[in-house]
N, C-alpha and C positions, 0 to 999 in steps of 0.2 A: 499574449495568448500562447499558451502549450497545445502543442502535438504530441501524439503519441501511439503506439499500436500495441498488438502482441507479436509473436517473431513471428507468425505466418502472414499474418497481414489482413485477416478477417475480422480483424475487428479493429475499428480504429476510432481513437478519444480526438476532443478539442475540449481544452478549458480557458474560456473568456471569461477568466477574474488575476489579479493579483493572487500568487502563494504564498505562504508562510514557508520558514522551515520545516523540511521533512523531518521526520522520527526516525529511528531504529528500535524496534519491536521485538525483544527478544525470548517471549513468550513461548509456550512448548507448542502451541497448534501454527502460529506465525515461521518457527524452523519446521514442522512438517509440513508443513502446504509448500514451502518454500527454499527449503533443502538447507536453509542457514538462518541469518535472523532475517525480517522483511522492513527493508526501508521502503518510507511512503508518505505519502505529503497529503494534509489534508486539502480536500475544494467544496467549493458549496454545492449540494448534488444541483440546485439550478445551474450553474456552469458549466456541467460539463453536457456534450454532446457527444454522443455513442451512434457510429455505423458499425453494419454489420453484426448489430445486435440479437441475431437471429445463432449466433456460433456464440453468445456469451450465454452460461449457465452460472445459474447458483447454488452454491452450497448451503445449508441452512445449518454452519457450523457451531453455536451457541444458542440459549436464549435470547441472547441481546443481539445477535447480529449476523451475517452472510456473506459469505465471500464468491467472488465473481470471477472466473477464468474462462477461456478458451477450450469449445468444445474439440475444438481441430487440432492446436499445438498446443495446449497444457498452460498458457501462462498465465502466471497469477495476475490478476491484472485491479483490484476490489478490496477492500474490505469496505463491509457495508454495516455500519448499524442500525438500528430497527428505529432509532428515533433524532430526533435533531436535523439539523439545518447541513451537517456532512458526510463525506464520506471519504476514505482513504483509497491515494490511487497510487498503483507501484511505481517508484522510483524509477524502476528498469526498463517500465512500458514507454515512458517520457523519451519524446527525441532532445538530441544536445544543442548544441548549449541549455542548459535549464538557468542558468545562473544563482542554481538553491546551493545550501551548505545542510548537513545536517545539524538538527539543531538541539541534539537529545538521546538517551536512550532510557527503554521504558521496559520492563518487568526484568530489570535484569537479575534480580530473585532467580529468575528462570532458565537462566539463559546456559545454552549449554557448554558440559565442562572440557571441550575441547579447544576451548578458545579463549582469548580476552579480551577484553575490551581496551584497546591502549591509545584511546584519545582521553584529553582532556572533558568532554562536554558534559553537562548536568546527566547524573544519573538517577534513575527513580525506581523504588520495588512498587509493581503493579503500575497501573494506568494512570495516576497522580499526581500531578506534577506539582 
């Protein structure tokens, strides 16, 4: 089971499943929502349990999908897609130990040019793996 908040502490997760490896997203809306690129691990939206759900808003940031933060402190805490059995939850909001590694990065086509990517892990352009 994972715990997790945002930094204020209004809103707070529990996910009761097993996780995968989380992702690195280095997509151009995943560095503006997020100030750099956004690591985040997928869960099955039945797992997870949300308090304080009354301080999370949604973005209705594409077609396909919505991102969920903190109306109070700002954290990203979401990314929501409009169909399937998941959703993406921030790496950051998770309490530690997590015992995840990341396990990818994904539109790094995108990703911006003040940085690099200097691990080893699979890389992919666009969401594809």
């Amino acid at each position: 089971m994972y715990h997790g908040s945002c930094l204020c502490g209004a809103i707070g997760l529990t996910i009761d499943a097993p996780l995968k490896g989380p992702i690195a997203c280095h997509c151009r809306q995943c560095r503006r929502q997020s100030g750099h690129y956004f690591s985040a691990v997928p869960a099955p939206k039945s797992a997870l349990h949300i308090t304080g759900s009354a301080n999370l808003t949604w973005f209705r940031a594409s077609d396909i999908a919505s991102r969920g933060f903190c109306q109070t402190c700002g954290s990203t805490l979401f990314w929501r897609p409009d169909d399937g059995p998941t959703i993406m939850v921030a790496m950051a909001a998770l309490d530690a130990p997590t015992g995840l590694r990341l396990s990818g990065h994904y539109w790094c086509d995108h990703k911006g040019d003040y940085y690099a990517i200097p691990d080893t892990l699979p890389r992919f352009e666009g969401d594809s793996a």
